[in-house]
C-alpha atoms as one frame of an Amber mdcrd trajectory, in Angstrom:
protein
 154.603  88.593-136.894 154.450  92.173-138.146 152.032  93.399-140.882 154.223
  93.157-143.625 155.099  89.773-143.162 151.213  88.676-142.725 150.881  90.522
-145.624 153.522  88.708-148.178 152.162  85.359-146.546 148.446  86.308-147.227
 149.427  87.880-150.726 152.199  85.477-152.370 150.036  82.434-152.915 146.606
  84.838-154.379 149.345  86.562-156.860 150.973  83.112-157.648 147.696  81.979
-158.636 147.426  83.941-161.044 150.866  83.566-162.635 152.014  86.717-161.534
 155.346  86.364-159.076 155.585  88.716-155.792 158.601  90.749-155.942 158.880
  93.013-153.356 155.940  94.509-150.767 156.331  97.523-148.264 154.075  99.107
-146.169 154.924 102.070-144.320 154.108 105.570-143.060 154.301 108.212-145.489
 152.767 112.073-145.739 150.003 111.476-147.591 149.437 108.183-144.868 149.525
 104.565-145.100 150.709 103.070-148.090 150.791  99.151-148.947 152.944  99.130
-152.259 153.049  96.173-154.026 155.511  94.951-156.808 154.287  92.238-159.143
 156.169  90.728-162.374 155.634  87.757-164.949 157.167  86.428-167.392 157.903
  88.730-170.588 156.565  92.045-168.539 153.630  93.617-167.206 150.776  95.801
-168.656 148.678  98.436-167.338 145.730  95.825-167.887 147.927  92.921-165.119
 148.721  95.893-162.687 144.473  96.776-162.559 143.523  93.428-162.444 145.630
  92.589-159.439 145.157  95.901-157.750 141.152  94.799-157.950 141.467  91.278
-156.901 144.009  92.260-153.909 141.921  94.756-152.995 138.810  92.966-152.135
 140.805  89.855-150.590 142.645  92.428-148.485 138.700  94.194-147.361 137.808
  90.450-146.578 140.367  89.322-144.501 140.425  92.775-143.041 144.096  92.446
-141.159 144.669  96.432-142.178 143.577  98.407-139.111 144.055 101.334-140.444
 143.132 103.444-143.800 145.915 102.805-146.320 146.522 103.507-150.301 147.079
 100.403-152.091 149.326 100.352-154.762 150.312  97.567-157.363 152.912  98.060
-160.077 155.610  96.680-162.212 159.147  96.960-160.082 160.537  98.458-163.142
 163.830  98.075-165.387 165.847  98.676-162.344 164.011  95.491-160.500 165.506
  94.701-157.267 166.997  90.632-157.068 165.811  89.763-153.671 165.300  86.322
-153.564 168.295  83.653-154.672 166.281  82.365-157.296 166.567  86.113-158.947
 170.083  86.058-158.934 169.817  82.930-161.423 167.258  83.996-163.262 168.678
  87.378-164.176 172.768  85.456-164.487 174.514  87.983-167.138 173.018  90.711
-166.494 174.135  93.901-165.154 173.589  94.915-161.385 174.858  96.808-158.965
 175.015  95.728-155.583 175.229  97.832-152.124 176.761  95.925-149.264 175.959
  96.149-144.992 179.408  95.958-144.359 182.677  96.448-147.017 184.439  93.763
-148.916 188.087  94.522-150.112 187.179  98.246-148.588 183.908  98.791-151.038
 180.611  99.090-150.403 179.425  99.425-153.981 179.795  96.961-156.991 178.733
  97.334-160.195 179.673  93.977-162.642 178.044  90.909-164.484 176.000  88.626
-162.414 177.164  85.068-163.151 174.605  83.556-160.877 174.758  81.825-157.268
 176.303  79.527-155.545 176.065  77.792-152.181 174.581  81.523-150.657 177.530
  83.711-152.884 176.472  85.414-155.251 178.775  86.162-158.043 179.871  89.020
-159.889 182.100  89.757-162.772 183.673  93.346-162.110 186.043  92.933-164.934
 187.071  90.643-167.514 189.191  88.917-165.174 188.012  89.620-162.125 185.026
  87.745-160.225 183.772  88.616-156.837 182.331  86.390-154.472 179.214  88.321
-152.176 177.670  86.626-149.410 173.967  87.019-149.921 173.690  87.755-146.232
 175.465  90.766-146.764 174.009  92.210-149.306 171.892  95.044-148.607 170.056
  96.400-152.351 170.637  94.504-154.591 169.408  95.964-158.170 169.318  95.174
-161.942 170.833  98.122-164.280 169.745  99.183-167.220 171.968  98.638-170.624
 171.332 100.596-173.199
């Protein structure tokens, strides 16, 4: 098991505690070193006061348990208006909004969709690219998978 996934096991039930839902962790190499990024969300939005509170109360769970071996920058944030839909409960939860979805491998010759989710069903997701015209994506091959914003 790498890091990462030690990590979301260790981290997803602490942040559910606290009614906050884990949307997306990375940890990787970057210039300035380690970084453990970590994405957090609840219902009606985040606030600068959630983001502190869970960067404290990760951080000291993450200096107990001690499965980091090496210096890191820990940072927890809001995954913004552009929030990535990982998970297939996402793609119900955020059914008629606007996304746009990148693909591993083409469908009808396209890589790229933008169009209305209309929710998921039996592992397809599906997307209204026109009025008349629905789209059915395999969630397996869906790559990024993002909310847009409307204005």
């Amino acid at each position: 098991m790498s890091i990462r996934e030690e990590l979301v096991n260790l981290l997803t039930p602490l942040i559910s505690s606290e009614n906050y839902e884990l949307v997306e962790l990375q940890y990787r190499r970057e210039k300035e070193g380690w970084v453990l990024r970590i994405f957090i969300d609840k219902p009606g939005g985040l606030t600068l006061d959630d983001c502190t509170k869970m960067s404290e109360k990760i951080g000291r769970f993450l200096d107990e348990k001690n499965i980091i071996p090496q210096r890191y920058i820990l940072e927890v944030s809001s995954p913004g208006l552009d929030r990535p839909l990982k998970k297939e409960s996402d793609f119900q939860k955020f059914s008629g909004r606007l996304v746009k979805i990148n693909l591993y491998a083409p469908m009808e010759g396209e890589r790229h969709f933008l169009g209305r989710l209309l929710g998921i069903e039996e592992g397809k997701v599906k997307l209204g690219i026109s009025e008349t015209e629905i789209i059915s994506i395999p969630l397996e091959n869906i790559a990024c998978a993002r909310l847009e914003v409307e204005i």
